[in-house]
C-alpha positions in Angstrom: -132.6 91.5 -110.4 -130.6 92.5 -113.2 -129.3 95.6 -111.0 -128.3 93.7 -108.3 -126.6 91.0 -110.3 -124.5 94.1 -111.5 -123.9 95.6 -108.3 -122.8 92.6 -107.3 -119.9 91.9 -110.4 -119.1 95.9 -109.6 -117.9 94.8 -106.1 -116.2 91.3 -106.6 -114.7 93.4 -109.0 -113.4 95.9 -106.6 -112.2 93.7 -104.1 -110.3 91.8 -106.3 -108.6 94.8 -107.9 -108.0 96.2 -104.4 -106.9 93.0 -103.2 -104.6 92.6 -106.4 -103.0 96.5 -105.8 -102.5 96.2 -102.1 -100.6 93.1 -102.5 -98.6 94.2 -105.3 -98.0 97.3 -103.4 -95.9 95.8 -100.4 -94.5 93.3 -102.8 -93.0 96.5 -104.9 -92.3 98.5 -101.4 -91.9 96.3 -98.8 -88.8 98.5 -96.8 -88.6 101.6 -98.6 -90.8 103.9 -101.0 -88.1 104.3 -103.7 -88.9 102.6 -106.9 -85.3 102.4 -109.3 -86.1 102.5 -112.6 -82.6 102.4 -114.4 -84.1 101.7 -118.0 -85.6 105.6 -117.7 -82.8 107.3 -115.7 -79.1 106.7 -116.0 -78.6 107.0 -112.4 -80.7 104.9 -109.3 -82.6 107.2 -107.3 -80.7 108.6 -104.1 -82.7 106.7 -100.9 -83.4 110.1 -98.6 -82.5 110.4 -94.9 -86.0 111.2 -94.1 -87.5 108.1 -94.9 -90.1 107.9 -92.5 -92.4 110.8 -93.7 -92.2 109.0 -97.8 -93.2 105.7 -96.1 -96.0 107.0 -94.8 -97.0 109.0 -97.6 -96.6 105.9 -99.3 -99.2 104.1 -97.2 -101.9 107.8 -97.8 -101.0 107.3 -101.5 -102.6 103.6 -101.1 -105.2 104.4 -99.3 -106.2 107.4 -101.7 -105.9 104.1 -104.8 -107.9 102.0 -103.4 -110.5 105.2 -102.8 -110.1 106.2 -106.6 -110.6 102.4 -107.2 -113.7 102.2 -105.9 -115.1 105.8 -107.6 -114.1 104.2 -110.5 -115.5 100.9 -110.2 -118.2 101.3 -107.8 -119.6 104.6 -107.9 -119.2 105.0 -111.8 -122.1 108.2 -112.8 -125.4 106.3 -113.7 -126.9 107.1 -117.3 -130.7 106.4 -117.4 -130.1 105.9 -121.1 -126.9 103.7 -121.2 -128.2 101.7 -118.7 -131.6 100.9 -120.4 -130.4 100.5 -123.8 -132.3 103.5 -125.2 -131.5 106.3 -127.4 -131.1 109.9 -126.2 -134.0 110.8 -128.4 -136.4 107.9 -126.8 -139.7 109.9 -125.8 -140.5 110.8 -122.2 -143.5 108.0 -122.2 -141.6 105.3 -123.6 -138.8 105.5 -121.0 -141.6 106.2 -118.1 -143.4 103.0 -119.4 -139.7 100.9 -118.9 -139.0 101.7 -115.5 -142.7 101.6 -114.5 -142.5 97.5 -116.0 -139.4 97.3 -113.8 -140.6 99.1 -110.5 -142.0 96.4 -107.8 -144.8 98.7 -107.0 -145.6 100.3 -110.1 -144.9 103.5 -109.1 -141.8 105.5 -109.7 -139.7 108.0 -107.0 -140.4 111.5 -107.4 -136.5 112.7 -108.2 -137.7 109.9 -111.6 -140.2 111.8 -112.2 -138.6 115.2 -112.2 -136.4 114.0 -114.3 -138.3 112.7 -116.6 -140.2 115.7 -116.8 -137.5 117.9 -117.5 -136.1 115.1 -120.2 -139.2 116.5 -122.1 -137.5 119.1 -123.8 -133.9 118.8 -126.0 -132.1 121.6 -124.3 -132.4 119.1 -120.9 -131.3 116.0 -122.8 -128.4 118.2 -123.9 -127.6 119.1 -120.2 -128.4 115.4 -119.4 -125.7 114.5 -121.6 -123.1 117.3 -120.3 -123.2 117.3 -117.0 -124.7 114.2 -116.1 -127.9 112.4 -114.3 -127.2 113.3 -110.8 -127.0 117.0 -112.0 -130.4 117.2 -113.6 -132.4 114.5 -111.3 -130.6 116.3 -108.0 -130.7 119.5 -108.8 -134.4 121.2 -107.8 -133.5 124.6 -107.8 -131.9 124.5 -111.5 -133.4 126.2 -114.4 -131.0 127.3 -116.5 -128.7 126.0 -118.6 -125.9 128.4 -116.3 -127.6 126.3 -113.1 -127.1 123.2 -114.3 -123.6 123.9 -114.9 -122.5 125.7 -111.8 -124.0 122.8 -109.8 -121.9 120.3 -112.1 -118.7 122.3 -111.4 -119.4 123.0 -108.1 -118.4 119.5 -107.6 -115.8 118.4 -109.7 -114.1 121.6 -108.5 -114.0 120.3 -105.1 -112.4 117.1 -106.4 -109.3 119.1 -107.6 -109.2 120.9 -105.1 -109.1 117.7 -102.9 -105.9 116.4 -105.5 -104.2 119.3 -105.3 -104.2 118.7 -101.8 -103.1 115.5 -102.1 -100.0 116.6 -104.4 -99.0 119.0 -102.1 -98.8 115.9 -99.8 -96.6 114.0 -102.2 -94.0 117.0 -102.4 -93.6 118.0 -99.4 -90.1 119.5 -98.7 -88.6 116.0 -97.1 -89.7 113.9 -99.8 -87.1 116.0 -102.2 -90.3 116.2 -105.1 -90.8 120.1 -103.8 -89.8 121.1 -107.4 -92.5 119.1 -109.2 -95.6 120.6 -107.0 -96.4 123.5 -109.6 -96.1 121.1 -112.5 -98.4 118.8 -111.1 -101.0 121.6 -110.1 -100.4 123.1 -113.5 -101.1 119.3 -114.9 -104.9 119.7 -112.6 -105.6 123.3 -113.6 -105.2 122.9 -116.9 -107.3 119.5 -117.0 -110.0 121.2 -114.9 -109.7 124.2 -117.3 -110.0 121.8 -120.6 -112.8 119.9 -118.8 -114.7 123.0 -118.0 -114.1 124.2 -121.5 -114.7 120.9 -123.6 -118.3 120.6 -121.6 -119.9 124.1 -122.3 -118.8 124.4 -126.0 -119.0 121.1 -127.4 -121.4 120.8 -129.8 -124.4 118.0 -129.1 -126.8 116.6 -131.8 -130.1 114.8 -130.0 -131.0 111.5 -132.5 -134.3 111.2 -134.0 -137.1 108.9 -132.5 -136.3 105.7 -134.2 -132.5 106.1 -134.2 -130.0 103.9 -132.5 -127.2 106.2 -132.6 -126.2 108.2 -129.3 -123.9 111.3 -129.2 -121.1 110.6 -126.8 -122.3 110.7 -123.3 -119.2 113.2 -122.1 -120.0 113.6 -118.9 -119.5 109.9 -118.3 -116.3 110.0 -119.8 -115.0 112.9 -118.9 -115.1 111.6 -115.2 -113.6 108.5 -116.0 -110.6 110.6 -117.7 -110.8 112.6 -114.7 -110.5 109.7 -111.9 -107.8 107.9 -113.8 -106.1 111.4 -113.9 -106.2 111.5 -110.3 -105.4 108.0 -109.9 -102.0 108.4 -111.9 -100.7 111.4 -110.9 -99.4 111.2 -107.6 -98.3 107.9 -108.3 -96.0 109.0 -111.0 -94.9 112.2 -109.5 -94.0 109.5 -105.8 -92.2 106.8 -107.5 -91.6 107.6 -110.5 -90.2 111.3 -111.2 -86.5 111.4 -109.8 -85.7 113.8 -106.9 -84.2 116.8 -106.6 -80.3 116.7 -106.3 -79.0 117.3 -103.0 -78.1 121.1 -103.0 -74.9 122.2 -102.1 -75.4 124.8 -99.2 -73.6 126.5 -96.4 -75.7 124.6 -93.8 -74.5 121.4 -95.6 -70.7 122.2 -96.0 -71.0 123.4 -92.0 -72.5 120.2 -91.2 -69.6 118.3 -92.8 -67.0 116.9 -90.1 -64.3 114.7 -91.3 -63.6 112.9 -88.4 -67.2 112.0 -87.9 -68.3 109.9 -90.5 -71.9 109.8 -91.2 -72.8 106.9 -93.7 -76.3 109.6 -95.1 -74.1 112.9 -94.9 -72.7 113.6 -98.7 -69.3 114.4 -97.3 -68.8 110.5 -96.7 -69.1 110.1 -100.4 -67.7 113.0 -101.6 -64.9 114.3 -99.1 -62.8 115.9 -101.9 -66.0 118.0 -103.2 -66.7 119.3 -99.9 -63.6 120.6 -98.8 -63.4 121.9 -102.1 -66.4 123.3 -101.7 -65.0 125.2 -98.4 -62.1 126.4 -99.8 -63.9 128.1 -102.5 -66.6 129.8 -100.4 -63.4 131.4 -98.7 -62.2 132.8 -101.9 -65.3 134.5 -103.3 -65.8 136.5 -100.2 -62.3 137.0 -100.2 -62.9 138.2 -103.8 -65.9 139.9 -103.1 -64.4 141.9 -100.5 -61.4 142.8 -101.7 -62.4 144.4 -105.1 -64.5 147.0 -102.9 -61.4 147.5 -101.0 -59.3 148.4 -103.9 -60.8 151.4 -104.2 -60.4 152.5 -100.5 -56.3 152.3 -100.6 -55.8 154.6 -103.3 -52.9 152.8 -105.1 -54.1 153.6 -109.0 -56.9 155.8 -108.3 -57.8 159.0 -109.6 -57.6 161.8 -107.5 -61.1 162.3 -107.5 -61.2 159.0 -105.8 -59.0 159.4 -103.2 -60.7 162.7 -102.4 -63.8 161.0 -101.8 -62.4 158.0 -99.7 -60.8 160.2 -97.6 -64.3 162.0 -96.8 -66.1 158.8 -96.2 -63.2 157.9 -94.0 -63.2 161.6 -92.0 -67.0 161.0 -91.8 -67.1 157.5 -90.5 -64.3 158.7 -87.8 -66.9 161.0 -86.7 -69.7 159.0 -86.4 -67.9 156.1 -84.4 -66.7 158.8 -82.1 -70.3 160.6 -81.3 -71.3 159.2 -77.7 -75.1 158.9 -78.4 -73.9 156.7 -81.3 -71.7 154.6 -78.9 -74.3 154.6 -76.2 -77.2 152.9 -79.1 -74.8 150.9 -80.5 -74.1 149.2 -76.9 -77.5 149.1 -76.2 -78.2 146.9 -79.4 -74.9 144.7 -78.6 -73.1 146.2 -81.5 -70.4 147.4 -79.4 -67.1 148.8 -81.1 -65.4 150.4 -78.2 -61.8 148.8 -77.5 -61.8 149.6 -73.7 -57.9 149.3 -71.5 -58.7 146.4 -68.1 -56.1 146.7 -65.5 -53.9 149.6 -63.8 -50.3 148.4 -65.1 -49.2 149.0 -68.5 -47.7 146.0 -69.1 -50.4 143.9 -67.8 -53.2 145.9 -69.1 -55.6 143.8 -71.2 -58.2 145.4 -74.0 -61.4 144.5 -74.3 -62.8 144.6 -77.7 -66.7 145.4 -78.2 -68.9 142.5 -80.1 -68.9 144.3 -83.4 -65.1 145.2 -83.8 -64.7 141.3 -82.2 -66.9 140.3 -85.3 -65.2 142.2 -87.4 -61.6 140.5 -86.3 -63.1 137.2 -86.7 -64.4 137.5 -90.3 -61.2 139.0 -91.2 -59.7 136.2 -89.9 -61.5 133.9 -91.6 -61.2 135.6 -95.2 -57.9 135.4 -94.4 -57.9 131.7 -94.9 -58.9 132.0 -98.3 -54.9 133.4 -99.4 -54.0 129.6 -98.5 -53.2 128.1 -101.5 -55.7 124.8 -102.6 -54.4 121.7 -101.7 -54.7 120.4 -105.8 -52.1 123.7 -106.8 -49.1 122.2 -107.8 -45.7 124.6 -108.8 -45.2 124.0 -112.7 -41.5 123.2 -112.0 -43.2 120.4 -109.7 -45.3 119.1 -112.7 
């Protein structure tokens, strides 16, 4: 009676708090998953294009609450002891006697009676309290205290493994979070570590018959720190850990056009940046370029220098002029032939292969970057 009574509390419990949480959860997000905190970061938190894929990794992430929820609420890990009031040093009759008052039929399963079997000797009681009832009463193949344990990790190794999936979820590359996924799996590997750890060298002292005091039953809490771990963590690392800034790339510069405004595209708020931006890209491979080709005019070099220029210059002349060369090159599209159309010499045309054509057009744009910047003013001007 008393069992069901519980069971009963447990899940009016449970409904309420999921009830509570998925309420509060479309109050708090009703259009968008972005949560502005402004008393922990000085700026609002940028609202991302691809708003589709957060919103419904917003919905997962309730849906994997209300799952934790109930773990936590409903299917807490029994404790034989805990749950009768008993010491962990109660003798094996005394707790058989209990649940054979409290069994309708006055028998008991046989899983109870395994375990009570095995709860005759300390070294189980210490396993019991370790890793757990469901470990030592499920268990039949276990015999050693290494059994025990790689059934009880076997487990809760799975349940990382099933958060780490779900992080990887939450930082996905178009929710912006990409950059917290290894500190978040670091946050579960080193709490599985610590768990795994904590569990096979902390020490346990079994009470005296007669004695109401009970070591710390740290398998039960250890998967209570456990489940609120996982209940936490993607939360914080969705809503509450800002996003990565918008990096400035070429595909983003490119995909600037002024005349086009685009109220999501960064040049719309900052037009002065971007073009910047352009102008600058222009400059360093103009830079780049041009301190390599210092060294191939001469002007200021040593004679040793210009002696070896003047070799790589003879020996690139012959390769460009070797027909198998020609022939491959053509073959791959990496024509550099300039070839004379027409039969007048006045109206003769050239065609230019796609290489040297390349070539010509890169030139052409470096050349852009000897334009002076639209914010240089002349100092007489100032």
């Amino acid at each position: 009676m008393a069992t069901e009574t519980e069971g009963t509390s447990s899940l009016l419990i449970f409904l309420t708090t999921a009830s509570v949480t998925t309420l509060s959860w479309f109050f708090l997000f009703p259009h968008t998953p972005t949560l502005p905190i402004p008393f922990l970061f000085k700026t609002p938190r940028i609202s991302h294009s691809k708003s589709t894929s957060r919103t419904i990794i917003t919905n997962l992430l309730l849906l994997h609450t209300l799952f934790i929820l109930h773990r936590i609420i409903l299917l807490a890990p029994p404790n034989l002891f805990t749950r009768l009031g008993l010491s962990v040093g109660t003798p094996t009759d005394a707790i058989r006697s209990l649940l054979l008052a409290a069994s309708p039929d006055g028998t008991l399963p046989e899983r109870v009676e395994m375990l009570l079997k095995r709860l005759g000797s300390a070294e189980m009681r210490i396993i019991y309290v370790k890793f757990g009832h469901e470990t030592l009463s499920a268990c039949v193949f276990c015999s050693t205290y290494f059994d025990f344990a790689l059934y009880a990790f076997t487990g809760v190794f799975l349940e990382y493994l099933r958060e780490a999936a779900v992080i990887g979820l939450v930082t996905i590359k178009s929710t912006s979070l990409e950059r917290y996924r290894s500190v978040a799996i670091g946050v579960l590997i080193a709490a599985a570590a610590g768990e795994a750890y904590w569990l096979t060298t902390v020490g346990i002292t079994i009470p005296r018959e007669g004695k109401p005091s009970n070591p710390v039953m740290w398998y039960d809490v250890l998967t209570l720190l456990r489940q609120l771990l996982f209940l936490f963590l993607p939360l914080i690392v969705h809503f509450i850990l800002p996003p990565s800034p918008l990096r400035i790339t070429q595909e983003i510069l490119n995909s600037y056009n002024p005349t086009v405004p685009n109220p999501s595209s960064p040049g719309v708020q900052l037009p002065p940046a971007i073009t910047t931006m352009h102008d600058l890209i222009n400059r360093l491979q103009l830079l780049r370029y041009s301190r390599g080709a210092f060294g191939r005019i001469g002007s200021g070099s040593s004679s040793t220098q210009d002696f070896w220029w003047a070799r790589e210059r003879e020996m690139g002349a012959w390769v460009r002029e070797d027909e198998d060369v020609k022939k491959v090159a053509k073959g791959l599209g990496m024509d550099y032939q300039q070839t004379s159309s027409g039969s007048n010499g006045e109206n003769a045309g050239v065609k230019v292969g796609e290489l040297r054509a390349n070539a010509r057009r890169a030139v052409g744009a470096l050349f852009r970057g000897f334009a002076p910047s639209t914010y240089w003013t002349p100092s007489s001007q100032r």
